[in-house]
C-alpha distance (Angstrom), angle and dihedral (degrees) to the residues before:
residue distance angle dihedral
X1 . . .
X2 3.97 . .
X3 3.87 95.3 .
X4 3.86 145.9 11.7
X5 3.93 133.7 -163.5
X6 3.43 108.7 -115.4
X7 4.06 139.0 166.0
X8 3.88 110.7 -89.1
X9 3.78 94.7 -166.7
X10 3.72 88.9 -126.7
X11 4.04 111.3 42.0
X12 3.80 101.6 39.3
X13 3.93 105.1 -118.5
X14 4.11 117.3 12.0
X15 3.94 136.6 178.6
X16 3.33 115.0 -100.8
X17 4.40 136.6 -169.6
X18 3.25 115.6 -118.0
X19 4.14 99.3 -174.7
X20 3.99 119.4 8.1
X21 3.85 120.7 -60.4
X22 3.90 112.7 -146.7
X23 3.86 122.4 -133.4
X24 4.20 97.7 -90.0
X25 3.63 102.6 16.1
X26 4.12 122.6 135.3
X27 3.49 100.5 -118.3
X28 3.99 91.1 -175.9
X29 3.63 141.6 -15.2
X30 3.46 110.9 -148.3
X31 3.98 123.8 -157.0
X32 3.77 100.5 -125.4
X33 4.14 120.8 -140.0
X34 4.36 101.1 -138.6
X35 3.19 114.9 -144.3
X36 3.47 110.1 -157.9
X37 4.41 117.2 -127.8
X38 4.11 93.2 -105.6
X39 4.13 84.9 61.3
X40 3.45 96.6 33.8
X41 4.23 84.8 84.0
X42 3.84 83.7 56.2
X43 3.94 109.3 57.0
X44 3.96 79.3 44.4
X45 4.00 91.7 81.8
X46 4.37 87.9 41.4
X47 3.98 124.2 86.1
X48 4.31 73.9 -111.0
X49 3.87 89.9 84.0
X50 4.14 89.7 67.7
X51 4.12 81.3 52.9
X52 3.98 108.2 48.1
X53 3.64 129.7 103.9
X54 4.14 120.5 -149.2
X55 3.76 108.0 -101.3
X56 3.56 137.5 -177.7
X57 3.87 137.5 58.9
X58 3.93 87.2 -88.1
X59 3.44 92.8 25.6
X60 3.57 102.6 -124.1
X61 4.16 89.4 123.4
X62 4.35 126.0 83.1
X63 3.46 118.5 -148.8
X64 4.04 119.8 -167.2
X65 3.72 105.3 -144.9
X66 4.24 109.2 -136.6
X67 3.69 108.1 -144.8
X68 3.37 130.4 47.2
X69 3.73 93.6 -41.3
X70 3.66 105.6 90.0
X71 4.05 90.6 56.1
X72 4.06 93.6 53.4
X73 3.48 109.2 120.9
X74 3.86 137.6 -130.6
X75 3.58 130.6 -95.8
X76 4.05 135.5 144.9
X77 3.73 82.7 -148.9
X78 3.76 102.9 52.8
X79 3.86 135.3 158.5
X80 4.13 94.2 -146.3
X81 3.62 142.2 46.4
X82 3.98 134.5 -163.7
X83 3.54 130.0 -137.9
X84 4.15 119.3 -159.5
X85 3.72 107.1 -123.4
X86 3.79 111.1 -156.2
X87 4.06 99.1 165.9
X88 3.90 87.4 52.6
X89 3.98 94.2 27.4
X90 4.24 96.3 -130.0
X91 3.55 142.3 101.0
X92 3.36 113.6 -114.6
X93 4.00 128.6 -141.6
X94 3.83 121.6 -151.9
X95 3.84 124.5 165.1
X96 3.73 109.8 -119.0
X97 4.20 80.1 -156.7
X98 3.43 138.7 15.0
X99 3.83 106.4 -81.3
X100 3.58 116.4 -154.0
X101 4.21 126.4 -121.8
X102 3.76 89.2 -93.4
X103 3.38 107.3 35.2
X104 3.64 129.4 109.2
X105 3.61 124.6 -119.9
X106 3.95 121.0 -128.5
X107 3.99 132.0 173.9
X108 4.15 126.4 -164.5
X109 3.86 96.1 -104.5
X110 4.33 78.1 -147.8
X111 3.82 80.7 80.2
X112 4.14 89.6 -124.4
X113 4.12 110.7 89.0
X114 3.72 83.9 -135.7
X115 3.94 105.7 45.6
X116 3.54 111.5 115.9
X117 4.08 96.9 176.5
X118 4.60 107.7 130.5
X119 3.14 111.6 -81.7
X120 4.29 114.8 -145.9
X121 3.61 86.5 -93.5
X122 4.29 138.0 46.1
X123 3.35 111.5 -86.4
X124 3.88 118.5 -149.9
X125 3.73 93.2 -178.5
């Protein structure tokens, strides 16, 4: 096993390596649920609006990724990075370092590693 959920002491539930994670690796491709524009209004008003990526060639689509995806956390300083899939429908994982057995995993919900534009919560990392 790559990754575990574990208890970050701050977020509630995190992801988590279990064994070393070299710079560029996939560290999961997760099948994606699309949920088409019309719904997208609907999972809004849910606790699934905290948990949906942008999907979509305009963007107008939400895909929940299955997995360990949907529990990454947040941080503008963070050690992976996901790229939508559409030809394989997933969201793909890939360390942007090497992440130490240990170590939990965090993305830039902005999609770029390096995005530092508010997210629709406060950010302590």
């Amino acid at each position: 096993m790559i990754v575990s959920v574990q208890d970050t002491g701050k977020y509630d539930r995190g992801i988590f390596a279990e064994r070393e994670i070299q710079s560029n690796e996939l560290i999961e491709a997760c099948p994606a649920i699309i949920i088409e524009k019309k719904e997208c209004k609907y999972i809004k008003k849910t606790i699934l609006s905290n948990y949906f990526f942008i999907w979509g060639d305009d963007f107008s689509e939400a895909a929940i990724a299955l997995g360990y995806g949907s529990l990454i956390n947040h941080s503008y300083q963070p050690n992976a990075r996901f790229e939508v899939n559409s030809k394989n429908r997933t969201i793909d994982f890939y360390a942007i370092e090497t992440i130490v057995a240990g170590d939990e995993i965090t993305i830039n919900y902005n999609g770029e590693p390096d995005n530092m534009s508010p997210l629709w919560f406060d950010s302590i990392t």
